[in-house]
N, C-alpha and C positions, 0 to 999 in steps of 0.2 A: 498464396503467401508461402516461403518457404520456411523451411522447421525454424521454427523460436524454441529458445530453453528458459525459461523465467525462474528469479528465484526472489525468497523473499525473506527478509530477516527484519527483525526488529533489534536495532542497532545501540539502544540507551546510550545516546548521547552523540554527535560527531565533533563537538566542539574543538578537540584534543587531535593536532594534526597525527599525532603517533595513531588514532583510532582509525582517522579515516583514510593510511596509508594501509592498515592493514583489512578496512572494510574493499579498497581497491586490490587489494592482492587476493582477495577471497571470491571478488567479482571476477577477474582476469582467469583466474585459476576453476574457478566453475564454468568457464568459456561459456556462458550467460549470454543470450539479446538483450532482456530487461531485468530491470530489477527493481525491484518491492520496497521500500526502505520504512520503517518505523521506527519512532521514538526518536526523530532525528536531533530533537534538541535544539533546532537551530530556530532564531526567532526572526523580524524585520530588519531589527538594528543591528542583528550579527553579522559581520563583514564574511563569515564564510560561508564559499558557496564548493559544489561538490564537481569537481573534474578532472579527468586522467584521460590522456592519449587513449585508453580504450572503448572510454566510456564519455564522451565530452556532450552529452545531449542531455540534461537537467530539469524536471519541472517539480516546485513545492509546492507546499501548502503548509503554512508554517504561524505559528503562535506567536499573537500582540502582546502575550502578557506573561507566560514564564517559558523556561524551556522542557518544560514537561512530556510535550506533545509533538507533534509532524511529522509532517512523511515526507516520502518523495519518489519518483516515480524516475528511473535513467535507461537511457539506452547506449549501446552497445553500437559500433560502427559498421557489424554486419546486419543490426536494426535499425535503418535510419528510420525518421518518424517527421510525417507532415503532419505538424496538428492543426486541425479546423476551430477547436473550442477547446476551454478549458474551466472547471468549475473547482473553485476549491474554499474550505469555510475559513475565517477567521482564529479558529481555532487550532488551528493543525492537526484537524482528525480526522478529514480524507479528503482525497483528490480524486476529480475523474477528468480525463482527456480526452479527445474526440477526435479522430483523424485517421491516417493510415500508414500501414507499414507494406511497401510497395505498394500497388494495387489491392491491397484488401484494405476497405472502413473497419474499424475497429474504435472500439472504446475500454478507455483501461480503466481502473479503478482502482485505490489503495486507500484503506481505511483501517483505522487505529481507533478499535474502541474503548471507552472508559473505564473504570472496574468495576460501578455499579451501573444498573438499568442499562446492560447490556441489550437482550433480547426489545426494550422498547427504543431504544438508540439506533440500533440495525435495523429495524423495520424500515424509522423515518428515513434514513441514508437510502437504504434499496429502496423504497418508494419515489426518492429523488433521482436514484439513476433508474430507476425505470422512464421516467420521462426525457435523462439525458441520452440515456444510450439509442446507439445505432452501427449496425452491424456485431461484426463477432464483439462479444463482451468478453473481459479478460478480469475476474476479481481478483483480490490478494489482499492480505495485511493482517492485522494481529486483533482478533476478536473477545481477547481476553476471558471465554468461556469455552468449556469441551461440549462441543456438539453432541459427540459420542464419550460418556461418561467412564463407561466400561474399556473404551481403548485409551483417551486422553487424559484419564488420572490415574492416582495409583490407587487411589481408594475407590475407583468403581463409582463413583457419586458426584455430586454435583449442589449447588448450593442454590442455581435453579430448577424450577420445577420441571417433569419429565414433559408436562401440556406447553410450558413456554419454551422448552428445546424443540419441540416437536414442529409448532408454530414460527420459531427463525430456520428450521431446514427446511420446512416448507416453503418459506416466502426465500428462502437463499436458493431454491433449486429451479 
């Protein structure tokens, strides 16, 4: 496979064409393959959907019931993407893809987690894609806890315990 640059933002909201002009100008400008998307806001019934001459390759995962949640997963035109499968929950709190970019299997991942019962919410998810994936795995997305307390707050600390940080780096690595 040759070099991919991924990025990954969580975006609160795209509802708002001025957002998702400037969410495409930030993708263009990162000269990105893929990209990570959270918080996309966008539900079933919403008539938008996410595309730009740079990026025209789109997969959701998106919320029946408010626009709180979703993601979404796009590539880049120097990333074309075959996909073989695709899983993604009712809720719009993560997506996994199955396929390839060229010649390499790959599976992507993007997942948006809640603000509570983070570390048992991530478990079940990585336990799910441990049975979806196949080949190179690619994670991303907004885990709404600092893994590492000491670099990802400013207070050094963490609301959960040091044994359940410990236990989602383990099962995340």
């Amino acid at each position: 496979m040759a070099r991919v640059k991924i990025v990954s933002y969580n975006v609160r909201g795209l509802n708002v064409a001025a957002k998702r002009h400037q969410v495409y100008r930030e993708l263009k400008q990162a000269t990105c393959s893929i990209a990570f998307l959270q918080e996309t806001h966008l539900t079933h019934t919403t008539s938008v959907k996410l595309t730009s001459p740079n990026s025209p390759q789109w997969y959701y995962s998106l919320s029946d019931t408010n626009k709180a949640k979703g993601v979404a997963i796009g590539f880049c035109r120097n990333a074309p993407f075959r996909l073989s499968e695709m899983l993604a929950d009712d809720h719009g709190r993560f997506l996994f893809l199955r396929g390839f970019i060229g010649n390499t299997q790959c599976t992507l991942a993007n997942i948006y987690c809640p603000n509570h019962n983070q570390p048992t919410f991530l478990s079940h998810i990585l336990t799910k894609l441990s049975h979806f994936a196949k080949g190179l795995t690619i994670l991303a997305g907004d885990i709404n806890m600092p893994l590492d307390p000491s670099i990802d707050t400013s207070q050094n600390r963490s609301n959960i315990s040091f044994k359940r940080l410990k236990f989602v780096k383990k099962t995340a690595s």
